[in-house]
ZASEDREN-352950 format. One record per residue (C-alpha): residue number from 1; residue in one letter; x, y, z. Coordinates in Angstrom, 1 decimal. Example, Ala and Ser with C-alpha at 12.3 -4.5 7.8 and 13.67 -1.06 7.14 Angstrom:
<recs>
+-----+------+--------+--------+--------+
:  nr : rest :   east :  north :     up :
+-----+------+--------+--------+--------+
:   1 :    A :   12.3 :   -4.5 :    7.8 :
:   2 :    S :   13.7 :   -1.1 :    7.1 :
+-----+------+--------+--------+--------+
</recs>
This chain:
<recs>
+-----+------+--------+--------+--------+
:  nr : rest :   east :  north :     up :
+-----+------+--------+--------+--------+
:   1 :    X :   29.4 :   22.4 :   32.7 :
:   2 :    X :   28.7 :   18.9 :   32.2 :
:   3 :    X :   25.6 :   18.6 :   34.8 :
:   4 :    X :   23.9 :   21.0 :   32.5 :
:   5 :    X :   24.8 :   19.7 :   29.1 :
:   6 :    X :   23.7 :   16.4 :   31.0 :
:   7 :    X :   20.1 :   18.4 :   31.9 :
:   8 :    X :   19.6 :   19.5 :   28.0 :
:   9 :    X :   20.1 :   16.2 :   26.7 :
:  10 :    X :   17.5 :   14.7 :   29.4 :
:  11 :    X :   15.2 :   17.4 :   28.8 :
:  12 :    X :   15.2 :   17.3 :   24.7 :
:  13 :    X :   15.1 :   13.7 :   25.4 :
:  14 :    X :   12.0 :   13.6 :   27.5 :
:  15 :    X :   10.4 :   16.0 :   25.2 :
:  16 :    X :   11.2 :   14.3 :   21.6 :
:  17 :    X :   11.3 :   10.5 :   22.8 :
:  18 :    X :    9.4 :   10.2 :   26.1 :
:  19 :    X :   12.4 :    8.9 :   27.8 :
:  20 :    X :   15.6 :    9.8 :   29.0 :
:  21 :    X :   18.7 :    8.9 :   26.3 :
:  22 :    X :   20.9 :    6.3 :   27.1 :
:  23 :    X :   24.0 :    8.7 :   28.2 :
:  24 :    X :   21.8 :   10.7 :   30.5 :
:  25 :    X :   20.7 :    7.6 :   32.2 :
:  26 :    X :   24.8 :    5.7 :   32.5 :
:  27 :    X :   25.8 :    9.2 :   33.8 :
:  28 :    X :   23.1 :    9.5 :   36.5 :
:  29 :    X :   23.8 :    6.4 :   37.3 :
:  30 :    X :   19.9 :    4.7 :   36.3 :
:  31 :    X :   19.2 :    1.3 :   34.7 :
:  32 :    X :   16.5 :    1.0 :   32.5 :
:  33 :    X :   13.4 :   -1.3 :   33.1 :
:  34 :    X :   12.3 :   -4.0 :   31.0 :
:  35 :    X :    9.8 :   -2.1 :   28.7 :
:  36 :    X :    7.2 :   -4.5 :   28.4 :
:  37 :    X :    5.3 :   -4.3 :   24.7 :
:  38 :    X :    2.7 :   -2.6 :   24.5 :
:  39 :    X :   -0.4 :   -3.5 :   22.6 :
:  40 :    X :   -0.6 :   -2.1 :   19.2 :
:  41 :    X :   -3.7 :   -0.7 :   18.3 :
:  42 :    X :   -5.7 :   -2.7 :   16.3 :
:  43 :    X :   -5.7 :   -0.3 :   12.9 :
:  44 :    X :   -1.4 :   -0.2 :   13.8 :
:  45 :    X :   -1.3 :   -3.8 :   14.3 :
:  46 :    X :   -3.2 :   -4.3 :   10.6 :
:  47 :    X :   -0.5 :   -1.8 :    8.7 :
:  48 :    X :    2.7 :   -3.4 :   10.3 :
:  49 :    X :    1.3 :   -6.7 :    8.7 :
:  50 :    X :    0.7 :   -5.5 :    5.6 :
:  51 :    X :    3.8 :   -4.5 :    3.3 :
:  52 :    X :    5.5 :   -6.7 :    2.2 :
:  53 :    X :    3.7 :   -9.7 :    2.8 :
:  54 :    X :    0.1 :   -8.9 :    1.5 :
:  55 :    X :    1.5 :   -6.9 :   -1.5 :
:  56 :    X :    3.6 :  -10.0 :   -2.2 :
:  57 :    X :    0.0 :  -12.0 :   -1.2 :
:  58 :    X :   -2.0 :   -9.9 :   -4.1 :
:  59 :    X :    0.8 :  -10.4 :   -6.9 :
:  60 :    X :    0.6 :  -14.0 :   -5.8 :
:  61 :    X :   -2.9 :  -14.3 :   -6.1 :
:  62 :    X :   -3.1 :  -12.0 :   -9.4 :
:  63 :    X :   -0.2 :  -14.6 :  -11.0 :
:  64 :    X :   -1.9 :  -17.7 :  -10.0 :
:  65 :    X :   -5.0 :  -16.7 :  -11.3 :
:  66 :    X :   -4.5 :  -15.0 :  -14.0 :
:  67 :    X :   -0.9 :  -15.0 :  -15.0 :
:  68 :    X :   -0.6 :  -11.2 :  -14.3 :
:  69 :    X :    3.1 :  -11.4 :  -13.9 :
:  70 :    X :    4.1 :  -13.6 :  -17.2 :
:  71 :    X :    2.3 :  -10.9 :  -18.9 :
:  72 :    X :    3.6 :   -7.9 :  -17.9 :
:  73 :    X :    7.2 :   -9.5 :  -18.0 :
:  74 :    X :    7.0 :  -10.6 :  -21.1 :
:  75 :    X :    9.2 :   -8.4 :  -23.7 :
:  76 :    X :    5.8 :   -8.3 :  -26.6 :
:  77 :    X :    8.0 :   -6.0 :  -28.4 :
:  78 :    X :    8.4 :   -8.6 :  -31.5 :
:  79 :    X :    4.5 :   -9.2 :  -31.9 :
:  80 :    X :    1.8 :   -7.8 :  -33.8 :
:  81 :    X :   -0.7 :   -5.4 :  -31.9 :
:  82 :    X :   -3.9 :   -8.3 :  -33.5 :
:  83 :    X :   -1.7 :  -10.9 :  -31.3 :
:  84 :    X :   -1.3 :   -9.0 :  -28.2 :
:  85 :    X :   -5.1 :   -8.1 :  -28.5 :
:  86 :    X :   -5.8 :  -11.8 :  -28.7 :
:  87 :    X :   -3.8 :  -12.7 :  -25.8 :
:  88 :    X :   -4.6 :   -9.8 :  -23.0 :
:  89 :    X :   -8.3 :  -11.3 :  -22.8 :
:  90 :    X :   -7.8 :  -14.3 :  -20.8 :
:  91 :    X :   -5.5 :  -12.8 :  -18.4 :
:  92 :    X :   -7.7 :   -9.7 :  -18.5 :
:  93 :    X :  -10.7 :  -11.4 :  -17.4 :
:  94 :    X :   -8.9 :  -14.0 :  -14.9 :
:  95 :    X :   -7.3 :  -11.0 :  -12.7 :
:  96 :    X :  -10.4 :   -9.0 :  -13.1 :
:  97 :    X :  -12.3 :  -12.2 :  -11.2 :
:  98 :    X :   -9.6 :  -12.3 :   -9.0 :
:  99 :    X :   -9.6 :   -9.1 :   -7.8 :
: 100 :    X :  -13.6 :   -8.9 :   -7.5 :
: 101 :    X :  -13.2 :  -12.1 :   -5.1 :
: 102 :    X :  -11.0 :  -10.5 :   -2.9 :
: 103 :    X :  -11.7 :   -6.6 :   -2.8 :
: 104 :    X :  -14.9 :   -4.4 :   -3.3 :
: 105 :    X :  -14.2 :   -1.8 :   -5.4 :
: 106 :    X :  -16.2 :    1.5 :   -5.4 :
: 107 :    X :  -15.1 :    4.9 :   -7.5 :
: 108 :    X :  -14.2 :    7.7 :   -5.5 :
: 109 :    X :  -17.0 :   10.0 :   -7.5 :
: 110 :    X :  -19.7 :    8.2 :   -8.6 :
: 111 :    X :  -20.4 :   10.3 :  -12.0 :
: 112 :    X :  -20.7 :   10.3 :  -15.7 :
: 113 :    X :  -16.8 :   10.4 :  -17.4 :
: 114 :    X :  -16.8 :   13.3 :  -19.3 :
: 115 :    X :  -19.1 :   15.6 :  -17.3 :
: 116 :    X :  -18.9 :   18.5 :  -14.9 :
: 117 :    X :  -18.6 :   17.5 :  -11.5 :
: 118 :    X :  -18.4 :   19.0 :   -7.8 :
: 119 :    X :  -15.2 :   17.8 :   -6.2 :
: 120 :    X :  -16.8 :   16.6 :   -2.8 :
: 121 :    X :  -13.4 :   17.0 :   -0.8 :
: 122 :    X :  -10.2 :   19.4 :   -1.6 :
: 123 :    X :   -7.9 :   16.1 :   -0.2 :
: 124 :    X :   -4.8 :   15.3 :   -2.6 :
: 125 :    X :   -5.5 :   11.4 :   -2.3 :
: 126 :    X :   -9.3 :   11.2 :   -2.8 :
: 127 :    X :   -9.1 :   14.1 :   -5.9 :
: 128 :    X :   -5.9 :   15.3 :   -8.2 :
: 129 :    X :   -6.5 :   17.6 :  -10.3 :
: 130 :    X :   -5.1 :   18.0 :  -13.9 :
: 131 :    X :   -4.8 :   20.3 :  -16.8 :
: 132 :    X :   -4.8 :   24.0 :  -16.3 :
: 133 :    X :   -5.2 :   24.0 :  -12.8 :
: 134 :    X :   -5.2 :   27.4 :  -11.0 :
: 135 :    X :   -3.4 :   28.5 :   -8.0 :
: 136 :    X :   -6.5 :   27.9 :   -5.9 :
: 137 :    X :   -8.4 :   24.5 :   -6.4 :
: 138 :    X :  -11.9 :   25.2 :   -8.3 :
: 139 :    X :  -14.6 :   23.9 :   -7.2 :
: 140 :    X :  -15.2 :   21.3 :   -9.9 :
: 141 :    X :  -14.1 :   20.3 :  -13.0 :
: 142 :    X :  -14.5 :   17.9 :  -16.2 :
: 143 :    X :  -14.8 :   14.3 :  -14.4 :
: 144 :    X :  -12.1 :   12.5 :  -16.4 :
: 145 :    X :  -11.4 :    9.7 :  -13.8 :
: 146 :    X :  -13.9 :    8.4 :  -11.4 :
: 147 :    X :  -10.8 :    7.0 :   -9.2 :
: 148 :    X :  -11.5 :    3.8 :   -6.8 :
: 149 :    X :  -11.8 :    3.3 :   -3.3 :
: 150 :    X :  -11.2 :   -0.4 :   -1.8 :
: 151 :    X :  -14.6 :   -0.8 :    0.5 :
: 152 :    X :  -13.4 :   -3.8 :    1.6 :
: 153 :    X :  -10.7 :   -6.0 :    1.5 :
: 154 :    X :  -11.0 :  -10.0 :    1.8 :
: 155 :    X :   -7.7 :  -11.3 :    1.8 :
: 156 :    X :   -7.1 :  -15.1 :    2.6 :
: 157 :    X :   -5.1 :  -15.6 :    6.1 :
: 158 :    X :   -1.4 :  -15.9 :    5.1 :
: 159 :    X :    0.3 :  -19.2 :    5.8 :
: 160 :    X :    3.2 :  -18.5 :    8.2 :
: 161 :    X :    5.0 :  -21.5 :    7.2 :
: 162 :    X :    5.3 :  -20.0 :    3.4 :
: 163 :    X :    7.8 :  -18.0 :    2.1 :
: 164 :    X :    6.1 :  -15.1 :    1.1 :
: 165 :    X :    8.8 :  -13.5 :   -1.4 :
: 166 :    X :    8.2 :  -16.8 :   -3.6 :
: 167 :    X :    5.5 :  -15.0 :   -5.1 :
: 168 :    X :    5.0 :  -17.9 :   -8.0 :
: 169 :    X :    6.6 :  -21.2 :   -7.4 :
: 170 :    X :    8.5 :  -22.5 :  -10.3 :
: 171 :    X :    6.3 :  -25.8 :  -12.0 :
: 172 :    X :    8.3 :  -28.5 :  -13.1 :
: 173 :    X :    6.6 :  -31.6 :  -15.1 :
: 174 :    X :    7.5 :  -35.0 :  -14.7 :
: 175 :    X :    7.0 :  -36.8 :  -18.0 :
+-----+------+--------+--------+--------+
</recs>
């Protein structure tokens, strides 16, 4: 009974994982050879880089530059909406400059807000539609959202001798 519990497991194994699971290989008497790395492909190799450390890179950039997080952490419960309107436009314009040095930006539809539109692809992440939406996706709609698309991205090398978590360091002035 056991050989052929012993033969499920290494089959399932082989089929699921590509190798034989560690009981299967101690019971058969097998040791397992040094798996040497193997080389990620180069899109695989750019996503395991990227969360946390570039998110952390862009919230870094966006705070340096334009003081995107002391903004939106800011409780502006206790001021006047003329005061918060007077305020957003530096920060505003700072991290809009910011971001246009370091991505290209292009909508997902390039049309007029407000008009009918073809939807040029029935994918969920390029097109979502809203409203009254039947059971079957029309084949266009009132363009309320152009949507964006990053074309490119231009991030700066990150220094692996930083901390990346410190995403803005704390500024202490000597008098």
């Amino acid at each position: 009974m056991r050989r052929i519990i012993l033969a499920f497991q290494s089959f399932f194994g082989i089929l699921f994982t590509g190798r034989l699971p560690a009981g299967a290989t101690a019971a058969l008497g097998l040791a397992r050879r040094a798996e040497k790395p193997a080389a990620a492909a180069p899109s695989e190799a750019a996503h395991a880089e990227q969360p946390p450390d570039r998110a952390l890179q862009l919230l870094a950039i966006l705070q340096r530059d334009g003081r995107f997080l002391d903004f939106f952490l800011e409780d502006i419960s206790a001021y006047s909406d003329e005061q918060i309107g007077a305020a957003v436009r530096e920060p505003h314009d700072r991290c809009r400059e910011a971001l246009q040095r370091y991505f290209k930006l292009t909508p997902v539809i390039d049309g007029v807000e407000g008009t009918f539109t073809r939807v040029p692809s029935q994918d969920s992440s390029t097109v979502r539609f809203i409203g009254n939406v039947p059971a079957r996706p029309p084949e266009g709609g009132v363009l309320r959202h152009k949507g964006w698309r990053a074309a490119s991205v231009s991030l700066p090398p990150l220094n692996p001798r930083q901390d990346v978590s410190v995403v803005a360091p704390a500024e202490i002035e000597i008098e």
